[in-house]
Every structure is written in structure tokens, then in C-alpha cells.
N, CA, C and O atoms as a GROMACS GRO file, in nm:
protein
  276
    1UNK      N    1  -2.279   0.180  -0.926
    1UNK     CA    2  -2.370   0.084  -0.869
    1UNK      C    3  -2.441   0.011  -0.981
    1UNK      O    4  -2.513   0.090  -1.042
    2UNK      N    5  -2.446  -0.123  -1.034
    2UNK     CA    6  -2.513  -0.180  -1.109
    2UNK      C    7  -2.656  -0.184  -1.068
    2UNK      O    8  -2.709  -0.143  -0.964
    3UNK      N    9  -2.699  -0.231  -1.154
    3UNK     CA   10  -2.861  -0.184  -1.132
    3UNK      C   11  -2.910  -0.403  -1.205
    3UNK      O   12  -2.860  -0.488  -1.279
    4UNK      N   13  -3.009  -0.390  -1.133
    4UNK     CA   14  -3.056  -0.486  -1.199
    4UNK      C   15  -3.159  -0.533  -1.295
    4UNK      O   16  -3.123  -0.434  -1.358
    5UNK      N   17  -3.255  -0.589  -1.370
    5UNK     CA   18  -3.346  -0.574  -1.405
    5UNK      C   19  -3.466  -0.524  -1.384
    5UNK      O   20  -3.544  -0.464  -1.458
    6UNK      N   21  -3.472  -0.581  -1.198
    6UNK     CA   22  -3.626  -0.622  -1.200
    6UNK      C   23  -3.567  -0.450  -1.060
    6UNK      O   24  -3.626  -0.433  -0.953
    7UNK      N   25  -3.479  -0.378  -1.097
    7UNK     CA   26  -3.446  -0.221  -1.008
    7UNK      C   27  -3.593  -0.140  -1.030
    7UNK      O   28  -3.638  -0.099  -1.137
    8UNK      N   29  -3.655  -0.130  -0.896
    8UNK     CA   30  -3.707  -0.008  -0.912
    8UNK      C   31  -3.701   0.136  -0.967
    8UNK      O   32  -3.785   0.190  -1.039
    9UNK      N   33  -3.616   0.174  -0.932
    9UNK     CA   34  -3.507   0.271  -1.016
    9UNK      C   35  -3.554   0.274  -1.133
    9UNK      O   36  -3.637   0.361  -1.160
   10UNK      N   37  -3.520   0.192  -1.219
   10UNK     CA   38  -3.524   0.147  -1.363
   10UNK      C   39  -3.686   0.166  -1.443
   10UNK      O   40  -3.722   0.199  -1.556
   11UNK      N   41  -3.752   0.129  -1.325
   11UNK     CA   42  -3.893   0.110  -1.410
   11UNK      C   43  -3.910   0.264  -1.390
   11UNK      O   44  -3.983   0.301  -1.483
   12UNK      N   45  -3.876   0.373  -1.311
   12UNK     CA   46  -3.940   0.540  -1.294
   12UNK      C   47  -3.896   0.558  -1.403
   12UNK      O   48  -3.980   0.613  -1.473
   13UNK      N   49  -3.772   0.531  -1.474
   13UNK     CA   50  -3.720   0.612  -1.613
   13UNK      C   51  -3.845   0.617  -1.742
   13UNK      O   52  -3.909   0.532  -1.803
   14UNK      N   53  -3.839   0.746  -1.745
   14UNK     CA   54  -3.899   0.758  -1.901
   14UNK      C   55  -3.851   0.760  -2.014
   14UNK      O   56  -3.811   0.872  -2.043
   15UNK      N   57  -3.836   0.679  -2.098
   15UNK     CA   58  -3.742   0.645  -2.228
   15UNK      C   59  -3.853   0.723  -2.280
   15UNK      O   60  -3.970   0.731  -2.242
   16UNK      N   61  -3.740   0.822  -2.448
   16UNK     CA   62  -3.818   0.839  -2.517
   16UNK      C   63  -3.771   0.809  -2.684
   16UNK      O   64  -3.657   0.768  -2.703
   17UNK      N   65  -3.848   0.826  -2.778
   17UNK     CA   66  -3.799   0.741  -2.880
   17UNK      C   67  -3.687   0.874  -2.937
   17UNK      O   68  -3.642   0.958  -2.859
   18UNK      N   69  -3.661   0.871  -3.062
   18UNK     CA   70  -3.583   0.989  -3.098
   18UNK      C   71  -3.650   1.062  -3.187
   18UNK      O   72  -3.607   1.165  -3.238
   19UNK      N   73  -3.786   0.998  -3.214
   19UNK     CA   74  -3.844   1.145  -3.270
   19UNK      C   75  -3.955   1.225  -3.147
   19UNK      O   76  -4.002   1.337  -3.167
   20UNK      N   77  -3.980   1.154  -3.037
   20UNK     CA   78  -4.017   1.240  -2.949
   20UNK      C   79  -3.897   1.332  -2.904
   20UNK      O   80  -3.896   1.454  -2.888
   21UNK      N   81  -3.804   1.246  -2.889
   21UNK     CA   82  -3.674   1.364  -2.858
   21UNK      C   83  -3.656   1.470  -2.940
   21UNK      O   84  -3.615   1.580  -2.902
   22UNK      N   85  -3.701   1.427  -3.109
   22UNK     CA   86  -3.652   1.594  -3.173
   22UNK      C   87  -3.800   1.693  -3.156
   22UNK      O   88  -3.802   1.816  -3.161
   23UNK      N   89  -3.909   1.612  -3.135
   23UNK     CA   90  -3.982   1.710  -3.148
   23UNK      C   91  -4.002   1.786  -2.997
   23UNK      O   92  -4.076   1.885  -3.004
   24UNK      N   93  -3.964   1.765  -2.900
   24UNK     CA   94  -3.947   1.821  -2.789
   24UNK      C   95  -3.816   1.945  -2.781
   24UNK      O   96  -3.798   2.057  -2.732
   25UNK      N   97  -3.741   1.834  -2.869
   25UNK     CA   98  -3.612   1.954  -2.859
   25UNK      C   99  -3.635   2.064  -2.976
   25UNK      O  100  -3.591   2.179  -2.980
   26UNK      N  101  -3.717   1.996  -3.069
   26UNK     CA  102  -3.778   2.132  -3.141
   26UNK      C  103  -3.664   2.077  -3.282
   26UNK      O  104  -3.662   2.136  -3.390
   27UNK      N  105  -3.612   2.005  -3.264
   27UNK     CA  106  -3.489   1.936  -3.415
   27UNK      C  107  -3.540   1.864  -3.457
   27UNK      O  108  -3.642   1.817  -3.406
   28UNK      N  109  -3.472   1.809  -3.611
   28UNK     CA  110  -3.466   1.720  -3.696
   28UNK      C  111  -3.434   1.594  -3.589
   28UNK      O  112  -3.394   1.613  -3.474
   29UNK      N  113  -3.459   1.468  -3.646
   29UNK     CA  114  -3.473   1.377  -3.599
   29UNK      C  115  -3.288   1.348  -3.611
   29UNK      O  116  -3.216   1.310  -3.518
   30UNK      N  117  -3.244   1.380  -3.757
   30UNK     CA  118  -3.044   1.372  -3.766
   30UNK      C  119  -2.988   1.421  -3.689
   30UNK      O  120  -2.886   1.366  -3.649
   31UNK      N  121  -3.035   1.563  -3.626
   31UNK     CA  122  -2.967   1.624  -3.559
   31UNK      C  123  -2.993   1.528  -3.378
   31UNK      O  124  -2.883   1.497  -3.333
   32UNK      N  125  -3.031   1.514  -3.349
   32UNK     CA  126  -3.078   1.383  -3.238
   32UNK      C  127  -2.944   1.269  -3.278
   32UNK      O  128  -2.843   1.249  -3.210
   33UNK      N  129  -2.978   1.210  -3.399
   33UNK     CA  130  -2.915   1.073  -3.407
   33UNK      C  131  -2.765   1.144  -3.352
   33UNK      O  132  -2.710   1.116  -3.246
   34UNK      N  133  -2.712   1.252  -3.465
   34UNK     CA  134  -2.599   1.305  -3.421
   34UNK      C  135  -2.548   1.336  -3.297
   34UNK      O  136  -2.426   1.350  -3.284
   35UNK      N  137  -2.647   1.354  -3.171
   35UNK     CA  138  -2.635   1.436  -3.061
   35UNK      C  139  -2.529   1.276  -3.021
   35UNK      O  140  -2.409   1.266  -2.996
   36UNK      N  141  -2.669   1.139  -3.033
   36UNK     CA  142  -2.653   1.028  -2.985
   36UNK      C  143  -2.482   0.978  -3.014
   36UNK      O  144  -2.388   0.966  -2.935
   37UNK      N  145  -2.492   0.956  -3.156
   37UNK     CA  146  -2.358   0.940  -3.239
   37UNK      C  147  -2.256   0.987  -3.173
   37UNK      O  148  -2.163   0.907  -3.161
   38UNK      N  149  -2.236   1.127  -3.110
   38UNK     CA  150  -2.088   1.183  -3.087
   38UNK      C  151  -2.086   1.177  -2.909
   38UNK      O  152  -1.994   1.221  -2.840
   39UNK      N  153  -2.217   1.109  -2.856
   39UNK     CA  154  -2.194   1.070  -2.741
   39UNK      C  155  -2.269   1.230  -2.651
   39UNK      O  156  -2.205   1.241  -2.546
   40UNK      N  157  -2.324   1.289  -2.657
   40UNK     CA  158  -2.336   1.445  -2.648
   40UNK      C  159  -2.477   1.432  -2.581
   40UNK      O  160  -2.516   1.530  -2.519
   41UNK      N  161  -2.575   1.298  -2.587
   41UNK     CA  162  -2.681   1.289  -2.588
   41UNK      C  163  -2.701   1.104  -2.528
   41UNK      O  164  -2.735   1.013  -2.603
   42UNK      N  165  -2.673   1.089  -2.390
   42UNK     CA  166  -2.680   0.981  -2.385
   42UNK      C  167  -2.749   0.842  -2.408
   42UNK      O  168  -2.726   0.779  -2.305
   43UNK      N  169  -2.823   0.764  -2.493
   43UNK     CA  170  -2.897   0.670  -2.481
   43UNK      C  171  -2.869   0.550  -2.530
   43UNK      O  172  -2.776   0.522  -2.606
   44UNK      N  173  -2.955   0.474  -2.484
   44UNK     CA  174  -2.958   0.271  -2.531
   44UNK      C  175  -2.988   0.232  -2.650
   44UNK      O  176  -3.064   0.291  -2.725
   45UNK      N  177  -2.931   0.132  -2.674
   45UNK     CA  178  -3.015   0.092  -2.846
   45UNK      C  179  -3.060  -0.016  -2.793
   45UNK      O  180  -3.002  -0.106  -2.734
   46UNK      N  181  -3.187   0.002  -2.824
   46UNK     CA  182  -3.292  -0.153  -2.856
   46UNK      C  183  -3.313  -0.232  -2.990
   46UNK      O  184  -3.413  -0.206  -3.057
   47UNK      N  185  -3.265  -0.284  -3.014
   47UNK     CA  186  -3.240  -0.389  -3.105
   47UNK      C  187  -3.182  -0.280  -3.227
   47UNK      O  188  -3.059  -0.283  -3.237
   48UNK      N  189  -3.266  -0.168  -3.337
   48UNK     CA  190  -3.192  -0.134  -3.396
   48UNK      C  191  -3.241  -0.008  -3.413
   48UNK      O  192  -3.236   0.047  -3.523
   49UNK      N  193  -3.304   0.065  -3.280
   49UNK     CA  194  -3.330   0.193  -3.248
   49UNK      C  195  -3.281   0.244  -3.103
   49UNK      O  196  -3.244   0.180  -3.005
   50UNK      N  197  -3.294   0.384  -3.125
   50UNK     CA  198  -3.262   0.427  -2.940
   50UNK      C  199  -3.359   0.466  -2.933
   50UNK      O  200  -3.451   0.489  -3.012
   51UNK      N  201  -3.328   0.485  -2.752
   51UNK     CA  202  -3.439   0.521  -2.666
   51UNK      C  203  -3.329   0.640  -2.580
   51UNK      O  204  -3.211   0.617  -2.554
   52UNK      N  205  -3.395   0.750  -2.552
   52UNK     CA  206  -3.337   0.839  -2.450
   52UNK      C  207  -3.371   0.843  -2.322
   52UNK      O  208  -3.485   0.797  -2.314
   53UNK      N  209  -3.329   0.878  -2.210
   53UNK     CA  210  -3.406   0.918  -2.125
   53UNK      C  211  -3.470   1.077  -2.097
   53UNK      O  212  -3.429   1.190  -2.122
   54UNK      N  213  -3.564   1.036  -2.048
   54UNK     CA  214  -3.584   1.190  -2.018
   54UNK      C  215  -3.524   1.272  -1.964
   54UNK      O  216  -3.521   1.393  -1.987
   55UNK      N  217  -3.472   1.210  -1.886
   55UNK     CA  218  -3.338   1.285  -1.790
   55UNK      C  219  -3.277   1.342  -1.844
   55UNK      O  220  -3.265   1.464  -1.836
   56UNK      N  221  -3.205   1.244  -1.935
   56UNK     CA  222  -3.070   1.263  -2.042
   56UNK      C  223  -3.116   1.444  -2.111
   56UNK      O  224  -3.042   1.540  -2.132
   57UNK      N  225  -3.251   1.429  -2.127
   57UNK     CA  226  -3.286   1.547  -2.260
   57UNK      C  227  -3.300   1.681  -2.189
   57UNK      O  228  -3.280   1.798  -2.222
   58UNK      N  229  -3.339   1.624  -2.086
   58UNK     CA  230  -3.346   1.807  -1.984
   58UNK      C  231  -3.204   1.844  -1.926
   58UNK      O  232  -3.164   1.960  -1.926
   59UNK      N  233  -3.130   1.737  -1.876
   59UNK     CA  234  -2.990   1.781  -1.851
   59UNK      C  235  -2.884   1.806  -1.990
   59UNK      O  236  -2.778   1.852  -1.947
   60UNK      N  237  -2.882   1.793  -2.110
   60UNK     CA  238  -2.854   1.783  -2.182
   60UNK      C  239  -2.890   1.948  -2.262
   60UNK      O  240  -2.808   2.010  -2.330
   61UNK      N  241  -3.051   1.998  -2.228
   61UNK     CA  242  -3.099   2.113  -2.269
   61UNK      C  243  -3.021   2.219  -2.144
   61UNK      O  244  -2.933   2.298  -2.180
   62UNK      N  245  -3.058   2.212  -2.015
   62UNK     CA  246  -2.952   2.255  -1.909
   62UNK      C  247  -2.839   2.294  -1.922
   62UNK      O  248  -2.816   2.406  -1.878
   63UNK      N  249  -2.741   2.227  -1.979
   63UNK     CA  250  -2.588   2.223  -2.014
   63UNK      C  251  -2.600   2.302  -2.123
   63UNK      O  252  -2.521   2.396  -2.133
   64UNK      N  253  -2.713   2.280  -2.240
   64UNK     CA  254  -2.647   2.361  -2.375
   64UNK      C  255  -2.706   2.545  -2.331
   64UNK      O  256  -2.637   2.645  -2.352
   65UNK      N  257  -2.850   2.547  -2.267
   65UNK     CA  258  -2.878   2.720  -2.140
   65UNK      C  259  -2.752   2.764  -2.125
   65UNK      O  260  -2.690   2.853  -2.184
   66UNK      N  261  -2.713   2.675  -2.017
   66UNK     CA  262  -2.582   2.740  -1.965
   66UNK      C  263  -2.458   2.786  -2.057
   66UNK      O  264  -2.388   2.885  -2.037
   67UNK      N  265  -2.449   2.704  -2.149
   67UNK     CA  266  -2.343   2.760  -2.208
   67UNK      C  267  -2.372   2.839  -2.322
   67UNK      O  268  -2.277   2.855  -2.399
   68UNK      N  269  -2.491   2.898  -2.354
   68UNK     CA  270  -2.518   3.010  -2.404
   68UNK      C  271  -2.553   3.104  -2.329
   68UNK      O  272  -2.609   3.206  -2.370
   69UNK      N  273  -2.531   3.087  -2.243
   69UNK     CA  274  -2.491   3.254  -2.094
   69UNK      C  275  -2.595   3.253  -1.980
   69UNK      O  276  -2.588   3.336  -1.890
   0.00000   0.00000   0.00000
């Protein structure tokens, strides 16, 4: 489903930068870029930074729980 600009949807998301992302995830800020880089860690680039979602970082923490047992 495309989404549009002015999507409600869109405005609930909480982007976060990537050093809120490492310091939440408790990492280096490389280890983030890397997550982003190999695709492992989904987010947008704004002009010549990303933004994550929050979503992205709890389902992302979820998946790596689970697969440590």
C-alpha cells in the first residue's frame, strides 16, 4: 500500500537518529551504521544521514531475543 505524504500513519512513526539508536541498543554508533549497511536494520536517509524507526529497533531487538533462545 503506498502511503502518502500528508498519511496519518506516517506522522505516528518515531524516527530515531543513529546515535539514539546505538545508545538504546547499548552499541557503537558503526555497529548501527553496519546493522543499516547490510540491510539487517531497516531505515531512510535524509539527505546524508539516517533515521530509524522505532519500530524497526524493537522488532529488530525481538528477532535478535529470539534467536538467542
Amino acid at each position: 500500500m503506498a502511503r502518502t505524504p500528508n498519511d496519518p500513519a506516517l506522522a505516528e512513526i518515531k524516527f530515531l537518529t543513529v546515535a539514539e539508536v546505538a545508545a538504546l541498543m547499548r552499541v557503537s554508533r558503526m555497529t548501527v551504521y553496519r546493522l543499516v549497511h547490510s540491510e539487517e536494520l531497516p531505515a531512510v536517509r535524509v539527505g546524508r544521514s539516517f533515521r530509524v524507526s522505532e519500530r524497526a529497533v524493537h522488532e529488530y531487538l525481538q528477532r535478535a531475543f529470539n534467536d538467542v533462545g
